[in-house]
N, C-alpha and C positions, 0 to 999 in steps of 0.2 A: 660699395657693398663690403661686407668683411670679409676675411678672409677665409678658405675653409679651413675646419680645425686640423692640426696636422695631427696625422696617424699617431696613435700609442703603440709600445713596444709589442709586439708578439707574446705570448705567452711562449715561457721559457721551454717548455717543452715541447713546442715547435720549431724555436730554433735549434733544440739540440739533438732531433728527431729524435729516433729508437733510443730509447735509455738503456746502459749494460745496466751487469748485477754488480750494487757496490759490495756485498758482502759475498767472500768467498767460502763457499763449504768445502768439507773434505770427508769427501765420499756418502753414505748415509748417516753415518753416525751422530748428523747432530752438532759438530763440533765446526765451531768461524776464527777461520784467522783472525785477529784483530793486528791493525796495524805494526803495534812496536810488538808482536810476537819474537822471542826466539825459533831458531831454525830447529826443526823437530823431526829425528827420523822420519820416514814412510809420508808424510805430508808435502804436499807438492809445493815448488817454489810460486812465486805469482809473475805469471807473464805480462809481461807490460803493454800496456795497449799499442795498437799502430801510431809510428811517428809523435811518443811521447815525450821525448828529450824538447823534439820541436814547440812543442804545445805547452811544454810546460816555462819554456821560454819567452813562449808568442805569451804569455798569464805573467811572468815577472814582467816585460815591456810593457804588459798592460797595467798590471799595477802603478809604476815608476811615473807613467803616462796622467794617473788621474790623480799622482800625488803631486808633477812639477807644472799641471795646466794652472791650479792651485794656486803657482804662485806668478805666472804669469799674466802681466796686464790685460785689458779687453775682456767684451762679452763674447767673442767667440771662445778664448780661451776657458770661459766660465760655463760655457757652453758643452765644452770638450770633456770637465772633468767630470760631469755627469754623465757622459756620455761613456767615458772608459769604467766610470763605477759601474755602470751596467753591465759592459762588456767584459767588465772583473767577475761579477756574478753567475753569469754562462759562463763563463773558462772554466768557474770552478765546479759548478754545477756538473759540468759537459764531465771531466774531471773526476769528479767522487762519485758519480754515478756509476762512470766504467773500471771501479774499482782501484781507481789511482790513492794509495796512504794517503790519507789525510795529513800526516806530516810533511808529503812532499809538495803537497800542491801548499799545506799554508807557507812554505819555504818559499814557494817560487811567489807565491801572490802578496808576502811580505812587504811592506812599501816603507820607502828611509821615514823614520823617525816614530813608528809603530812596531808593533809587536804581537802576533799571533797570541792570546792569552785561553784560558782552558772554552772547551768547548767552539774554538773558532772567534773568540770575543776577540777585540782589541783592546790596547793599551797603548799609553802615550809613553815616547821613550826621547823627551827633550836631547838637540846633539848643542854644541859648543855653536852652529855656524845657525841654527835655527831660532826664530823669531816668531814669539806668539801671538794668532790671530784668531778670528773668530770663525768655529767652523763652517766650513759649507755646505749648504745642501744640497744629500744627494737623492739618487733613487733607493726606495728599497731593499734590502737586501735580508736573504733567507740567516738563518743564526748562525750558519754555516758559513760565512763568507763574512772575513775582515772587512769592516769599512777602513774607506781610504778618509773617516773623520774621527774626531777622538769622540769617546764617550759623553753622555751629556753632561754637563758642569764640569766642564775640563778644557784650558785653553790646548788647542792642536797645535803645534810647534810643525813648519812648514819651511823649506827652503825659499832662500830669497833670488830676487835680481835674475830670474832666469825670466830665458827674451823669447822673443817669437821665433827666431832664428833656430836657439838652441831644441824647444820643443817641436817645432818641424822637423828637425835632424833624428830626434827621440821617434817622432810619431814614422818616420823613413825606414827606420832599423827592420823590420820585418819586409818592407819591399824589397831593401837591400841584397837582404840574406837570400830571396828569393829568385833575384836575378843571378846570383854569382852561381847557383846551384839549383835552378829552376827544375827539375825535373828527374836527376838522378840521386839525390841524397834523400831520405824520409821524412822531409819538409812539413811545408805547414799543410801542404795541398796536395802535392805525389804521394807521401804517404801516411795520411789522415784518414781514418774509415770514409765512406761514402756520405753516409749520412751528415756527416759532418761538414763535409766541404763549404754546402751554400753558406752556413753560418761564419765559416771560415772565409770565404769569399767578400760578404757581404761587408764581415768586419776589415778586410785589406782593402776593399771601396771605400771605407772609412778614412781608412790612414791613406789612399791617396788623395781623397778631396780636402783633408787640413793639412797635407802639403802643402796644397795647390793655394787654400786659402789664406796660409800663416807666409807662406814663402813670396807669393805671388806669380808662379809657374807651378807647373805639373812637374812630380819626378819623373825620371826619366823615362822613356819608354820599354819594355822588355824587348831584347834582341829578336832573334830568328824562334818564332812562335813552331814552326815547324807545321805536320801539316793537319788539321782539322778533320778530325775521325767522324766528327756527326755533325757535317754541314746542314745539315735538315734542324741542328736545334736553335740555327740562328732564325731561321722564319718568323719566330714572334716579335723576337727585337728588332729585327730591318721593319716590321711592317708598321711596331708602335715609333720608330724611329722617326719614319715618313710622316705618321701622320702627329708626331706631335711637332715635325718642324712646318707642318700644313699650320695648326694650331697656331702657333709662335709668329710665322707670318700675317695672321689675322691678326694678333695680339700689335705686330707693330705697324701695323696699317692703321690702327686707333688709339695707339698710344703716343707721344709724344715726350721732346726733348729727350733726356736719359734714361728713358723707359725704352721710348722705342730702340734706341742703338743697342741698350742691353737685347732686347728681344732678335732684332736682327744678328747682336754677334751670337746668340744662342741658336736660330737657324743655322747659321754656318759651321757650329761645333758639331752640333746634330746630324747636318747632312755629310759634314765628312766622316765621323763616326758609321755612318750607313752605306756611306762608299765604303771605305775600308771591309765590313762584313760582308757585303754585297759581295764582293773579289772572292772575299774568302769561302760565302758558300756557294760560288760558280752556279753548276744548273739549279741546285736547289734553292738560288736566291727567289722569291716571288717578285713578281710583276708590281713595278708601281699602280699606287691607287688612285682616287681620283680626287681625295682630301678624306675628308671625314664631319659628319655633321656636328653644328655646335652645341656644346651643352647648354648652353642659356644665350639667349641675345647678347652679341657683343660692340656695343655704343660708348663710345668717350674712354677716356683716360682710366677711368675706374676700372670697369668693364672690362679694361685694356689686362688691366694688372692682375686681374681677377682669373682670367683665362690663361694668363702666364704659370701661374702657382698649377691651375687645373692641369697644366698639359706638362708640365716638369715632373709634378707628382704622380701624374698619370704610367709617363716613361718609365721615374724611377721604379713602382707598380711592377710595371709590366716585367723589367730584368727582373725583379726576386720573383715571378712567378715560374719564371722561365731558367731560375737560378740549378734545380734539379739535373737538368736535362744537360743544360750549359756545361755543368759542372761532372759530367756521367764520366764514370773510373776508363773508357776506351777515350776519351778525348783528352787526354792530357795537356796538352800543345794551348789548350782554348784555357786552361787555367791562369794563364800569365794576364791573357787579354781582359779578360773579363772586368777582376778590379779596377782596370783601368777606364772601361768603359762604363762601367758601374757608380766609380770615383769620379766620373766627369760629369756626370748624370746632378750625382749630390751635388757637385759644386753650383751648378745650376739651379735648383733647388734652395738654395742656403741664398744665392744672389737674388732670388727670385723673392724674399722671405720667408722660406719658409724653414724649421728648425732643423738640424744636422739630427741626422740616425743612429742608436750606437750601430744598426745592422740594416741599412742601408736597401730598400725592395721588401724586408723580412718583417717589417711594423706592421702592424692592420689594426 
């Protein structure tokens, strides 16, 4: 049987919840900063949004990301650069909406060998070490957002010979940054407005399942998570936890050769995943179930493969519904965990066949 179709992106404005005001007034009179204003007696300066530096950073990495997948070999890397052109689109969105210049964000979402051109357009800007190729395509984008492709009837000039090695290492830099200063500097997730976070979240489950998948290991773990303020918000996820590794063991009781092993080492990622939360919401962990009934007859090989995608997809589901709560400004400590358990979820999902997310739970 086929497969189910996988999830399309979110509408934009549920990933980036509550929209600010991009335009700033000054007082009643009627009168809007515009970006390259001079500084003007009596008119108030513009306060930067929470944890901008971060964000505007976490939007150059993401650029960089959908311009060097680009030129790296394979379909997952072809995969990838769709997948950041998306997630270039929300930064910027996220961005201009909450009144961040437009000159700063097209600075930071800039990608080598293009050029911010008026009204947000691109341009091709040939370098010495670049080699023309035929653009790629991407997702959509508002007129307000560079693509990371040239204009049409225009060859895109692209860096060469970058490896898988090297764009894991790129795709890493945000987890990186996260671990050395997890929780006291105004990061990408300590100090990002609330609303923001799941999308925040869901896109560092991103960057750590093409770790996992370009490198062939997980980066590394976050250290001392510290302690869990709202152990009551894992109950969704231990419960879809269980019962999609219930699923997954049906799936390799009637699958065979490298189906079944994949499905069985997919239980065991699953249920350690489920201990680990379990510990961490103590009494509030719920009670094992007793499986969960199947969605369609599950008979032969097909069948087998078929329930695999249903129960991986289902999981990943389940974390972004639950991404809110997960993510609630009193739990701090849970924000490290999360991508990671989020990002192992994808990897699953992608092994299972089914397409990498740029926002990872956040697609419907």
């Amino acid at each position: 049987m086929p497969a189910p179709a996988e999830p399309t992106l979110a509408r934009r404005a549920v990933l980036l919840g509550v929209a600010g005001t991009a335009a700033l007034g000054a007082g009643g009179c009627g009168i809007r900063l515009e970006d390259d204003a001079p500084d003007l007696p009596l008119l108030p300066a513009r306060d930067p949004i929470p944890a901008e530096p971060a964000l505007l950073t976490l939007t150059s990495n993401t650029g960089a990301l959908a311009w060097a997948a680009r030129s790296t070999p394979g379909a997952l890397a072809a995969r990838l650069a769709v997948v950041h052109d998306e997630q270039l689109a929300v930064l910027r969105d996220a961005l201009l909406s909450r009144g961040v210049p437009a000159k700063e964000v097209d600075r930071a979402s800039a990608v080598p060998g293009l050029s911010p051109g008026p009204s947000g357009t691109s341009t091709a800007t040939p370098s010495p070490s670049s080699s023309p190729s035929t653009p790629s395509t991407s997702s959509p984008s508002t007129s307000s957002t560079p693509s990371t492709a040239a204009p049409s009837g225009t060859a895109t000039p692209r860096p060469t010979g970058v490896t898988p090695a090297q764009l894991a290492a790129l795709e890493e830099r945000p987890l990186a940054a996260l671990e050395e200063r997890p929780l006291t500097a105004p990061g990408f997730l300590s100090g990002a407005a609330a609303e923001l976070r799941p999308t925040l979240v869901a896109l560092l489950a991103q960057r750590v399942a093409a770790v996992t998948l370009l490198r062939g290991r997980p980066p590394a773990a976050p250290g001392d998570l510290g302690t869990w303020t709202r152990p009551a918000a894992l109950v969704p996820v231990v419960t879809a936890g269980r019962e999609t590794a219930y699923l997954m063991e049906v799936a390799a009781a009637q699958g065979t050769g490298a189906a079944r092993s994949r499905a069985l080492r997919a239980v065991g990622t699953v249920t350690a995943t489920v201990d680990q939360q379990v510990v961490t919401a103590g009494d509030a962990a719920p009670l094992p179930g007793l499986g969960v009934p199947l969605p369609f007859p599950v008979v032969g090989a097909s069948a087998a493969a078929r329930l695999e995608r249903y129960a991986v997809d289902r999981l990943r589901g389940a974390y972004g519904a639950s991404l809110a709560s997960l993510t609630d400004p009193d739990a701090l400590p849970g924000l490290l965990s999360v991508p990671c358990w989020l990002g192992e979820v994808e990897v699953l999902c992608r092994r299972a066949g089914l397409e990498l997310s740029a926002f990872p739970g956040l697609a419907g």
